[in-house]
ChimeraX commands (.cxc) that place a marker at each C-alpha (Angstrom):
marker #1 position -14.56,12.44,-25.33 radius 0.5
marker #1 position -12.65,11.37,-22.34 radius 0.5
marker #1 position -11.68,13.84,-19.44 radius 0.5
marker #1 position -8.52,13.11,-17.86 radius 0.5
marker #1 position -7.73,14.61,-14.17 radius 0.5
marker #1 position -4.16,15.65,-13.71 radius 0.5
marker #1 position -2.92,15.04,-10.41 radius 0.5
marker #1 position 0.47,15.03,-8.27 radius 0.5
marker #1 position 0.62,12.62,-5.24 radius 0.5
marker #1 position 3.42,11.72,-2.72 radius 0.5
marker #1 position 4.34,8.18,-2.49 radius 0.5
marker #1 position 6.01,7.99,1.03 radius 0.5
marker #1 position 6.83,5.19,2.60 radius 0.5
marker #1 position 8.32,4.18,6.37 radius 0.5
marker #1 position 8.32,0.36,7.64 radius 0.5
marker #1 position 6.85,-1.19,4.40 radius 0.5
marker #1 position 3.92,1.27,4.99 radius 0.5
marker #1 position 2.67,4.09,2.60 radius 0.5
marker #1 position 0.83,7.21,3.59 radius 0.5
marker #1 position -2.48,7.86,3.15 radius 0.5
marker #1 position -4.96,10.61,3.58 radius 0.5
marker #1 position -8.86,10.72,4.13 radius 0.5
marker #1 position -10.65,14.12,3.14 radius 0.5
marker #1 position -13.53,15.21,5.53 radius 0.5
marker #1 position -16.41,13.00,4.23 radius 0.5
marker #1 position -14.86,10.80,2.35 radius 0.5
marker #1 position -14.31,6.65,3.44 radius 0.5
marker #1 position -11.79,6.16,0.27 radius 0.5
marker #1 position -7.84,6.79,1.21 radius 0.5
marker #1 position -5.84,9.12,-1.40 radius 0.5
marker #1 position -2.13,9.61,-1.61 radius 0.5
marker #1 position -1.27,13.20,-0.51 radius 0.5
marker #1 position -1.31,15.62,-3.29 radius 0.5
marker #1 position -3.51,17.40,-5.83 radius 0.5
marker #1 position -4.25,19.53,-8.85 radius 0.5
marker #1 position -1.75,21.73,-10.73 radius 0.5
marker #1 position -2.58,25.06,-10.05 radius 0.5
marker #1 position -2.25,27.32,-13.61 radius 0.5
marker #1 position 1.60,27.03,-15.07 radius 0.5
marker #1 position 3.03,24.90,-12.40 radius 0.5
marker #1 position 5.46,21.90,-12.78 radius 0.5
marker #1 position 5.39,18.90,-11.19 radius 0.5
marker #1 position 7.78,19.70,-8.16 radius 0.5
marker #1 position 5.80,23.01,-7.66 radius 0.5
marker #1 position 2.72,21.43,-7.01 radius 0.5
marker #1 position 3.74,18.46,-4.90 radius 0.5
marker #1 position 6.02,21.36,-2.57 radius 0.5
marker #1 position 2.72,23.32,-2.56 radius 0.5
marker #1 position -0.13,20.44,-2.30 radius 0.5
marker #1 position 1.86,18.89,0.50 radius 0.5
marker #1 position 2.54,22.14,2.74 radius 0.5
marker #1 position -1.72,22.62,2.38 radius 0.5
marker #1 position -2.65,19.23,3.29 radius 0.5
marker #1 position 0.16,18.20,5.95 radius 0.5
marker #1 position 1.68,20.89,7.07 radius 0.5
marker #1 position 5.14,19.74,5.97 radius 0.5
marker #1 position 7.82,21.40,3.57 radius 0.5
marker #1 position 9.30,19.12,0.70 radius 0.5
marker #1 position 13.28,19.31,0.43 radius 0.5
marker #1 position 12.83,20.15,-3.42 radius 0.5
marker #1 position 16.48,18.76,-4.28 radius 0.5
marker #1 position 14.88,15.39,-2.74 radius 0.5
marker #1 position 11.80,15.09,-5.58 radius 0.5
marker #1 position 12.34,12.01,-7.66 radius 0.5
marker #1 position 9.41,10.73,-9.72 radius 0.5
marker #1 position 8.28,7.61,-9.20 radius 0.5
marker #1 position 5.53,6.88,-11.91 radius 0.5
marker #1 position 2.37,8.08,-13.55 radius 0.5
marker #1 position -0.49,6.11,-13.19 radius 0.5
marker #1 position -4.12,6.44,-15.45 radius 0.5
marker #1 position -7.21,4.67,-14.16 radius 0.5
marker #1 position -11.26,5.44,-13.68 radius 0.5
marker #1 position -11.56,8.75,-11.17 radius 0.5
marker #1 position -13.09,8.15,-7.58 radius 0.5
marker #1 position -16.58,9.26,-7.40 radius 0.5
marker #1 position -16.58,10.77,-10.73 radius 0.5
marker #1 position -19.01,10.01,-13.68 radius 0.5
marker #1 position -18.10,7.00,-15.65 radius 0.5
marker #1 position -15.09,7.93,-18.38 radius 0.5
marker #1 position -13.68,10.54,-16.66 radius 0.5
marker #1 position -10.15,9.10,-15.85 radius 0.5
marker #1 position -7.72,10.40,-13.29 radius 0.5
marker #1 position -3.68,10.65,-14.31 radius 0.5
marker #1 position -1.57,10.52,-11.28 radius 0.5
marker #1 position 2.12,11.33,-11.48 radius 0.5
marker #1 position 3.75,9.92,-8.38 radius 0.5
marker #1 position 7.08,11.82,-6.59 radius 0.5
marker #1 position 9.01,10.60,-3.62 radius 0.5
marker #1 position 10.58,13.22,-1.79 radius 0.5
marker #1 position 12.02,13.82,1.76 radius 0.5
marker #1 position 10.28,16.29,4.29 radius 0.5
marker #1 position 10.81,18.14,7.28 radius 0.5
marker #1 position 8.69,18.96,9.91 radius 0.5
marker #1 position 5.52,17.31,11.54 radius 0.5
marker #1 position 3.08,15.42,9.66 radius 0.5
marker #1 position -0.13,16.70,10.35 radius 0.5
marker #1 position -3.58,17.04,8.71 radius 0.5
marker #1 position -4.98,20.36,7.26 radius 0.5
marker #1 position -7.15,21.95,4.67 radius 0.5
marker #1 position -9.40,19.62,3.14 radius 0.5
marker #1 position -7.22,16.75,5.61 radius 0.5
marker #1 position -9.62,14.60,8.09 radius 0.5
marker #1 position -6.77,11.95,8.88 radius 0.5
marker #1 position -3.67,10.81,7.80 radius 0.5
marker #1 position -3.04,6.61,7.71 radius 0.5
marker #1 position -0.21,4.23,7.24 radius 0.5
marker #1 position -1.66,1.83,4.86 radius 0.5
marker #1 position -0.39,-2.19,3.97 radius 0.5
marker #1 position -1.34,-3.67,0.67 radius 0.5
marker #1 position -4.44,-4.99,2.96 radius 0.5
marker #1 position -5.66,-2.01,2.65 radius 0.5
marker #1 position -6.07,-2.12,-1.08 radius 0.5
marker #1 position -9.83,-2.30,-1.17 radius 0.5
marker #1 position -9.90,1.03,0.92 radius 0.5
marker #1 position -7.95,3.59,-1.78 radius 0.5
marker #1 position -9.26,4.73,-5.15 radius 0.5
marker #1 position -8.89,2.82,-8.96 radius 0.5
marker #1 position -5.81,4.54,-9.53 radius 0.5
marker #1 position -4.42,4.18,-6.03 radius 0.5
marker #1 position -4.60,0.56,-6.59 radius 0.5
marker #1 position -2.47,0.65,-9.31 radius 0.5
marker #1 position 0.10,1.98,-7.12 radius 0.5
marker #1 position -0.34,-0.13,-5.00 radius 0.5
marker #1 position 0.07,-3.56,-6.45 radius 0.5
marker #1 position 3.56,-1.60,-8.28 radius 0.5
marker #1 position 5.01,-0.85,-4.43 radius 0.5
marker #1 position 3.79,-4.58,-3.63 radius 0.5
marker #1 position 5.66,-6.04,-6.58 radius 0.5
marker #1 position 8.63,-3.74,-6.12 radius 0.5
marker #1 position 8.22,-5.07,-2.78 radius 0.5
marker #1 position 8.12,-1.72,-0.92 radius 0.5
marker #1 position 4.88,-2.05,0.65 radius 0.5
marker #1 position 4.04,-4.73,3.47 radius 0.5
marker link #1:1,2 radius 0.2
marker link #1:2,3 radius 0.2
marker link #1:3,4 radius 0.2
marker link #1:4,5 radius 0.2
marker link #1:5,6 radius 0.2
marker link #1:6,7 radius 0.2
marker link #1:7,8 radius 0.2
marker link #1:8,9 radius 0.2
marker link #1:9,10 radius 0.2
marker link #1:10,11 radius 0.2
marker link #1:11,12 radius 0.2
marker link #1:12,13 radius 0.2
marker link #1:13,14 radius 0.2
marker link #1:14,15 radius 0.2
marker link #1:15,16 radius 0.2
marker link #1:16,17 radius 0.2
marker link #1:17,18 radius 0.2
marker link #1:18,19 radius 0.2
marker link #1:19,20 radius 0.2
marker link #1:20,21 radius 0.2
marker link #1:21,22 radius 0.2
marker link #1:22,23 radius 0.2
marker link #1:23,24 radius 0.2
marker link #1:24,25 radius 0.2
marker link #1:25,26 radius 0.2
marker link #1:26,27 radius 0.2
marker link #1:27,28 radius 0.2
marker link #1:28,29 radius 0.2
marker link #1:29,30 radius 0.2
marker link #1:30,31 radius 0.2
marker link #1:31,32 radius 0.2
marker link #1:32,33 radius 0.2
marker link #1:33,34 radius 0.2
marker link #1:34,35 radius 0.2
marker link #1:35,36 radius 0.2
marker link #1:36,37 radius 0.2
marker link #1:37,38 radius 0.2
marker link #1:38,39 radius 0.2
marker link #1:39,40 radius 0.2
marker link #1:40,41 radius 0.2
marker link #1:41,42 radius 0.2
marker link #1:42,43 radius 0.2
marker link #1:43,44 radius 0.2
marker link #1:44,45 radius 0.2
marker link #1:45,46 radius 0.2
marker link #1:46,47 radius 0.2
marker link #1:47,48 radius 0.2
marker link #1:48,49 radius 0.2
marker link #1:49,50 radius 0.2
marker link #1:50,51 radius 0.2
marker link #1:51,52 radius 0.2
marker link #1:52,53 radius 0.2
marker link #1:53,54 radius 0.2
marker link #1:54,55 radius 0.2
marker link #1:55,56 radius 0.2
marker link #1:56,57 radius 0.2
marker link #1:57,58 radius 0.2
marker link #1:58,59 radius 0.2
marker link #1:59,60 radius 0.2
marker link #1:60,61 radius 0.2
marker link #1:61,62 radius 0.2
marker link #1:62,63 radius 0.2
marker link #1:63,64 radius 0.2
marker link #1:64,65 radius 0.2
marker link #1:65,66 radius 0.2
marker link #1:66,67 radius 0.2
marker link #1:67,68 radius 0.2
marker link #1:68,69 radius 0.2
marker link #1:69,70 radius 0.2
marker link #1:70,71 radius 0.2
marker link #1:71,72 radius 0.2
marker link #1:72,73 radius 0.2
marker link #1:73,74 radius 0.2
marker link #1:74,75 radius 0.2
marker link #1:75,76 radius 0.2
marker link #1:76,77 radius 0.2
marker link #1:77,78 radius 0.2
marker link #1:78,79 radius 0.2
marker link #1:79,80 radius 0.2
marker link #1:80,81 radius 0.2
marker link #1:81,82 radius 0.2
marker link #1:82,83 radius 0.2
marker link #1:83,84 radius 0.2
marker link #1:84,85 radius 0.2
marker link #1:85,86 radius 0.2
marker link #1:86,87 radius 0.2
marker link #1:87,88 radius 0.2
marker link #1:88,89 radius 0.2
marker link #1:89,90 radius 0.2
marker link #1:90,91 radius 0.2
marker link #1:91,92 radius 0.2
marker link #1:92,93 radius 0.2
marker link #1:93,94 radius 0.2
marker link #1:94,95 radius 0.2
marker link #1:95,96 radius 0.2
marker link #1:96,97 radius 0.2
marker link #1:97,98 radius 0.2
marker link #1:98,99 radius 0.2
marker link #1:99,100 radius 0.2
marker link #1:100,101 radius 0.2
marker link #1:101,102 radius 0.2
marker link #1:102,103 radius 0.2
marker link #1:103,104 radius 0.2
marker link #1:104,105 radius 0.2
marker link #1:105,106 radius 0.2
marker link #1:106,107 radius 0.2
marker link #1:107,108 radius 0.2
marker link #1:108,109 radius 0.2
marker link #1:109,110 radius 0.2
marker link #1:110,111 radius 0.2
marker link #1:111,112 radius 0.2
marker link #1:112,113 radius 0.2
marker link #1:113,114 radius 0.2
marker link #1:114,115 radius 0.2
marker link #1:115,116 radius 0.2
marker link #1:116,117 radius 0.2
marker link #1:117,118 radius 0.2
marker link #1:118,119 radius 0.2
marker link #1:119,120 radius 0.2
marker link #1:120,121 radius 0.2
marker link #1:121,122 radius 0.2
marker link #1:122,123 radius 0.2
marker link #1:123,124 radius 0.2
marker link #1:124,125 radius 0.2
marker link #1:125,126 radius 0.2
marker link #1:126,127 radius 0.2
marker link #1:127,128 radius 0.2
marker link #1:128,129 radius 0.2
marker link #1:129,130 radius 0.2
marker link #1:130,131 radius 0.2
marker link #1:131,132 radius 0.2
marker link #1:132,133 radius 0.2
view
């Protein structure tokens, strides 16, 4: 039986560059984000995920999804698979890392090799859409 994760992640993007984050230690870049929480949508979790990790507040009216994404989980045990439904939305505030948050990176499709199975995947779609640099 497979396990699938279910996970929300931020795709933002400034300059052709998307954001990353690095958890205290970890090496591997994630997108911003995380687990539903019991009963929450999609939007709830990004606005909530994102004020945890970065400090910032999601303008809700600004959520648009982006894609969902299904590849091996990071540092899991082998068939457990990670589902990652991607939202763009606009902020305000300061980015800033928190919580679980050791640093926050702009990352280039050179960067690939540095971000999770899944992340990948996201990757090579902003690089083909030609969104990332």
């Amino acid at each position: 039986m497979t396990t699938v994760i279910d996970k929300i992640a931020w795709i933002h993007l400034v300059d052709g560059k998307v954001l990353g984050a690095r958890s205290h230690g970890k090496d591997t870049y994630y997108f911003p984000g995380g687990k539903r929480e019991a009963g929450e949508t999609d939007n709830e979790t990004l606005i909530r995920e994102i004020e945890e990790e970065l400090t910032v507040q999601i303008i809700p009216e600004s959520i648009r999804h982006f894609g969902t994404f299904e590849a091996e989980a990071h540092g899991k045990e082998p068939g457990v698979q990670v589902r990652m439904t991607c939202l763009t939305a606009e902020y305000n505030g300061t980015l800033a890392p928190a919580a679980e948050i050791a640093e926050l990176a702009w990352l280039t499709f050179a960067d690939r090799e540095r971000v999770s199975a899944v992340s990948r995947l996201i990757f090579d779609r902003l690089h083909e859409m030609k969104l990332l640099s």
